[in-house]
C-alpha positions as CSV (number, residue, x, y, z in Angstrom):
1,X,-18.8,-5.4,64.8
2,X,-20.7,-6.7,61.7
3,X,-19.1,-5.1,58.5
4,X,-21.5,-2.9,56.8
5,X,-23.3,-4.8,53.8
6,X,-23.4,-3.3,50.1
7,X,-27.2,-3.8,48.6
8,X,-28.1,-4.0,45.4
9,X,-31.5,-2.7,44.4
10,X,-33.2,-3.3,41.3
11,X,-34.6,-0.3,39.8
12,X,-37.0,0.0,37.1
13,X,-35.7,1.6,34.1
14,X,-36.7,4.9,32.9
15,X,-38.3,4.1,29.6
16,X,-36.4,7.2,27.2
17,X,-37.6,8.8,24.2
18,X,-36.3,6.8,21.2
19,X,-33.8,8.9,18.9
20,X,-35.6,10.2,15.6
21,X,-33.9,8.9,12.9
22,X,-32.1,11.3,11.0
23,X,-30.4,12.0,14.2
24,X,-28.9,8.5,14.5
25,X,-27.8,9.0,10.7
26,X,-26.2,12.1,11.6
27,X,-24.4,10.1,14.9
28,X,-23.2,7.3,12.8
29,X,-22.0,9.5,10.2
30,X,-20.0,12.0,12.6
31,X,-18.5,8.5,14.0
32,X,-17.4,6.9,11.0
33,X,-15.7,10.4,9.7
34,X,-14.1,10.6,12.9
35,X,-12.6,6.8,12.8
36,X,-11.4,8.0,9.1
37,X,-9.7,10.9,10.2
38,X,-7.9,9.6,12.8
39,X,-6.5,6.6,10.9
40,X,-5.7,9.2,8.3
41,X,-4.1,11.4,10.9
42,X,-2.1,9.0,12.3
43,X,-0.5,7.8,8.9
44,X,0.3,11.4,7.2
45,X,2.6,10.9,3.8
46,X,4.4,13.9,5.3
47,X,7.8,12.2,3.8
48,X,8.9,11.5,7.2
49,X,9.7,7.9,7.6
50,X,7.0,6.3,10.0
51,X,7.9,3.6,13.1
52,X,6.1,1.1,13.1
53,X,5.3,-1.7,15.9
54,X,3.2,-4.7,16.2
55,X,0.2,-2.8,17.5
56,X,-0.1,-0.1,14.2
57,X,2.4,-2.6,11.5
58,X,-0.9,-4.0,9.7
59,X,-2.9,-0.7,10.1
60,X,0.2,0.5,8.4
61,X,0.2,-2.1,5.2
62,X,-3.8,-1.7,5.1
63,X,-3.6,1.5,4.9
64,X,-1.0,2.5,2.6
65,X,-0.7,1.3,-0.9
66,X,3.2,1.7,-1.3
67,X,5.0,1.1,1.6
68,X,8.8,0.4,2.1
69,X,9.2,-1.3,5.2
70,X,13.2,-1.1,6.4
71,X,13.4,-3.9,9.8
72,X,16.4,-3.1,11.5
73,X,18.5,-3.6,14.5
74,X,20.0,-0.4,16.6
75,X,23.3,-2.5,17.1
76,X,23.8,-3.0,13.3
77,X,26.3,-1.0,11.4
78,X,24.6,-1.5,8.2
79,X,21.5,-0.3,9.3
80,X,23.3,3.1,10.4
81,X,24.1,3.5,6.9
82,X,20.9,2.5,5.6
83,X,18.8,4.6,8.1
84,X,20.1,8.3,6.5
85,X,19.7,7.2,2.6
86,X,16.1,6.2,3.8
87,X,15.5,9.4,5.6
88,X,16.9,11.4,2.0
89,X,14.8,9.2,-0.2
90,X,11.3,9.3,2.4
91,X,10.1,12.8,0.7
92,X,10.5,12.4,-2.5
93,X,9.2,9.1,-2.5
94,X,6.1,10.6,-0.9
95,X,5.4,13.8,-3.4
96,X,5.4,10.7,-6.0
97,X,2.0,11.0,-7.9
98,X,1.6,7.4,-6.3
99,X,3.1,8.2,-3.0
100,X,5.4,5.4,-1.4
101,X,6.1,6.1,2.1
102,X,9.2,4.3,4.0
103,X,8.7,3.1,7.2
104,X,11.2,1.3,9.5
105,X,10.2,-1.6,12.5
106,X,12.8,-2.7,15.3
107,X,13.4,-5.9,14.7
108,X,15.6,-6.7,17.6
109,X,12.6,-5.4,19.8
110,X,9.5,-6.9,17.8
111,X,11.0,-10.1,16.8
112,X,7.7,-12.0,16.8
113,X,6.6,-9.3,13.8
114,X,10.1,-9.4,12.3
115,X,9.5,-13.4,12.4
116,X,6.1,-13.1,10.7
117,X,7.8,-11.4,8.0
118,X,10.7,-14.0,8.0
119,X,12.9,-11.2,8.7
120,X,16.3,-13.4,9.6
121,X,18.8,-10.6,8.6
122,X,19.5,-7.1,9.3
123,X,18.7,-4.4,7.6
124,X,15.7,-6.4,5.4
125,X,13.8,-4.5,3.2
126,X,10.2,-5.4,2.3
127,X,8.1,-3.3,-0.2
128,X,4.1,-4.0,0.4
129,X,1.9,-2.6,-2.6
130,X,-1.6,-2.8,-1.9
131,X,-0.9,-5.5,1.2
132,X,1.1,-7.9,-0.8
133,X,5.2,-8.0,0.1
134,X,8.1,-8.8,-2.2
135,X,11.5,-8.9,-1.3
136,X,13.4,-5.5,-2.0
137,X,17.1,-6.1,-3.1
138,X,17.7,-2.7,-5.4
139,X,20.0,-0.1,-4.8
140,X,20.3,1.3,-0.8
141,X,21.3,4.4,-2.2
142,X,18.6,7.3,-2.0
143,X,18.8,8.5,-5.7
144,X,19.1,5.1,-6.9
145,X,16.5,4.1,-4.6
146,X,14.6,6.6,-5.7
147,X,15.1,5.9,-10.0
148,X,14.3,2.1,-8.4
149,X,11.4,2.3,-7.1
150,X,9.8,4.4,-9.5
151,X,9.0,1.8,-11.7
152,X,6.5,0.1,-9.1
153,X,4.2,3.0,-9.1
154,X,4.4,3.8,-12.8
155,X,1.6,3.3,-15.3
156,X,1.5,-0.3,-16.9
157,X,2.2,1.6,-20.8
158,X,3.7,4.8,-21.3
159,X,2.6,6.7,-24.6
160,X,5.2,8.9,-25.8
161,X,4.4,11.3,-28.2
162,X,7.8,12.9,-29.6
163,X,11.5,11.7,-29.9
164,X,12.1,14.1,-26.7
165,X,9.4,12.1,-24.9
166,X,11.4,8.8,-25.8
167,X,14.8,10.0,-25.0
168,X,13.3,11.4,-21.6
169,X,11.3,7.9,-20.7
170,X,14.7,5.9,-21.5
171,X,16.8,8.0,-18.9
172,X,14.2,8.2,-16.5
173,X,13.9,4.5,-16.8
174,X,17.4,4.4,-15.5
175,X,19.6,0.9,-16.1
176,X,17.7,-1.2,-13.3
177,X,15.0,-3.0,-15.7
178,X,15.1,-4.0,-19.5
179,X,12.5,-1.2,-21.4
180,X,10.3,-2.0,-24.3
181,X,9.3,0.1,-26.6
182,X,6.6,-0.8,-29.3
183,X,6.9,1.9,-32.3
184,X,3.8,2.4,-34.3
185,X,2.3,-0.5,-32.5
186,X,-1.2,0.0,-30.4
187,X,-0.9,-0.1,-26.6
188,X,-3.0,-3.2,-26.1
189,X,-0.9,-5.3,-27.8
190,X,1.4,-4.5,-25.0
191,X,-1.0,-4.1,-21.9
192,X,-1.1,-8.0,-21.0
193,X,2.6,-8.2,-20.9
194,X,2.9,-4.9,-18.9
195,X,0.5,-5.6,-16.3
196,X,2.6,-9.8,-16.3
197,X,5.7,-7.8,-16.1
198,X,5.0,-5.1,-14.5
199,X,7.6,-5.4,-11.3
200,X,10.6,-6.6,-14.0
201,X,10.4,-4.2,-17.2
202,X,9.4,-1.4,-18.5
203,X,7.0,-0.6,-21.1
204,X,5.6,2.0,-23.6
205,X,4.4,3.0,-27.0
206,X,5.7,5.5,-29.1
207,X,2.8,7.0,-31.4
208,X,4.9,9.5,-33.1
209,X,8.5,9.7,-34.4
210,X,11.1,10.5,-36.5
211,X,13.4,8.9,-39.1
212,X,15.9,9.5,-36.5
213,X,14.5,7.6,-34.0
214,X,14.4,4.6,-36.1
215,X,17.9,5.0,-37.2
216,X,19.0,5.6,-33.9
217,X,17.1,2.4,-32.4
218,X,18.1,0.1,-35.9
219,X,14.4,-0.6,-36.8
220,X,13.9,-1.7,-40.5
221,X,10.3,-1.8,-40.5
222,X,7.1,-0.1,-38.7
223,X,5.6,-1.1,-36.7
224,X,8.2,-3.1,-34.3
225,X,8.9,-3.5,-31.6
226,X,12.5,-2.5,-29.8
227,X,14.0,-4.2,-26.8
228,X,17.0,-2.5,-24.4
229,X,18.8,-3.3,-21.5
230,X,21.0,-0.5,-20.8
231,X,22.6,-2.4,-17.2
232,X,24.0,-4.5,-20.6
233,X,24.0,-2.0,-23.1
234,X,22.3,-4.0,-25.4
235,X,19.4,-3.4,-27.7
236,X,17.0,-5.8,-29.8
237,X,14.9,-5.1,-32.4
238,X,11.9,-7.3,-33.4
239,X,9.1,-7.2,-36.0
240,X,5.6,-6.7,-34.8
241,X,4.4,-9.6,-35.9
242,X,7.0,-12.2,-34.1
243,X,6.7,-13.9,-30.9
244,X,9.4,-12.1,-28.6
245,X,10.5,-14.6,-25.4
246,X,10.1,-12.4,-22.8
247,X,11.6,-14.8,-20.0
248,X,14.7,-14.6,-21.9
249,X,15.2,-10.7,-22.0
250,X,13.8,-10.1,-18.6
C-alpha cells in the first residue's frame, strides 16, 4: 500500500492591520521592564550567599558591583570552615550602603570556570568590583572579614568633623591598611592619591580639631599631614608641604 503523502500548500498570507505606534512603545517597554526584573529577581542582595555556575557566573559579575566570589571543593576541609564565616559575614556585607554580596562556585564541578579564573587551589577567594577581580587574601574570619572589606566600598576621602569623628574613623579602620589623615589640609590635595590607593590605605581629612588631637597625633604644625599603621603601631607625621613616599608606607 502506498504510504500516505504529506502536502504542503502555499497559502497567501493574510495581510494584518499594522500595530499603531504607541502600542509597540508600550510592548517594548513592558518587555524590557520585564527582562530587568527578572535579572533583578534572580540576583536579590537578600544576604544570602548566592551559587553560582557557568550558565549565571558572568550575569552574576555584570550585575553586581561588589561581589565576593568563594570557589570551593565539597571534599575540602578548609572550605567547611570557610563556608560558615561566609554565611555570618553574607548579611552584613549586604545592608552595607554599598552592598557586597558573597557568592560561592563548585570548583570541583565547574572546573572549566574555576580554570578561567585560574582557580588552582581550594578555597580561592576572588573579589570582582564593577567586573574587575583581584585576588582576596584578608582575614577568613566573618568580623574581620567584615572590618576588611569595608574599605573597598568606602568613599575615596573621609571628612571628619570632631576629635570623636577621628577617634571613631581610626577604629573603624581596623589594623588591616595604613590610614592617612591630612589635618587642616583641603581634600583634593588628597583625592588623586585616594582614588591611586584606594584598595591599600585609607584616607581622610580632618576639618576641625582640638589641641588634643595634635598632641595626641605629635603634629608641630597645621596643616600636616599624619601617617599610621596600627598592624605596626607606628605613626608619622609630615608637613604639608613635603613630598611623602607613599610606596614606602603602604
Amino acid at each position: 500500500m502506498e504510504k500516505s503523502r504529506k502536502w504542503c500548500f502555499w497559502r497567501k498570507p493574510k495581510i494584518k492591520a499594522a500595530l499603531p505606534m504607541p502600542v509597540i512603545l508600550l510592548l517594548l517597554l513592558c518587555i524590557f521592564e520585564t527582562g530587568i526584573s527578572s535579572t533583578a529577581d534572580q540576583f536579590k542582595v537578600d544576604g544570602k550567599v548566592l551559587e553560582l555556575d557557568e550558565a549565571n557566573f558572568d550575569s552574576a559579575i555584570s550585575s553586581l558591583d561588589y561581589i565576593l566570589v568563594n570557589f570551593y571543593a565539597p571534599w575540602c576541609h578548609h572550605c567547611k570552615l570557610l563556608s560558615p564565616q561566609l554565611d555570618e559575614a553574607a548579611p552584613v556585607l549586604a545592608g552595607l550602603k554599598e552592598p557586597i554580596v558573597i557568592a560561592k562556585v563548585n570548583a570541583d564541578k565547574f572546573t572549566r570556570l574555576a580554570s578561567k579564573h585560574d582557580v588552582d587551589a581550594y578555597p580561592t577567594l576572588k573579589l570582582f568590583m564593577h567586573g574587575v577581580s583581584m585576588e582576596y587574601y584578608g582575614p577568613r574570619e566573618a568580623d574581620s572579614l567584615v572590618q576588611y572589606l569595608k574599605k573597598f566600598v568606602s568613599t575615596d576621602v573621609s571628612i571628619l568633623i570632631s576629635d570623636s569623628a577621628i577617634s571613631d574613623f581610626v577604629e573603624e579602620a581596623g589594623t588591616f591598611f595604613p590610614i592617612f589623615i591630612g589635618f587642616g589640609l583641603n581634600e583634593t590635595v588628597l583625592s588623586n592619591l585616594a582614588i591611586k590607593y584606594k584598595k591599600r590605605a585609607w584616607f581622610s581629612v580632618a576639618k576641625d580639631f582640638s589641641d588634643e588631637a595634635k598632641v595626641l597625633y605629635d603634629m608641630e604644625k597645621v596643616p600636616a599631614l599624619v601617617a599610621i599603621h596600627p598592624n605596626y603601631k607606628q605613626q608619622a607625621f609630615f608637613m604639608a608641604f613635603l613630598k611623602v613616599n607613599f610606596w614606602r608606607i603602604l
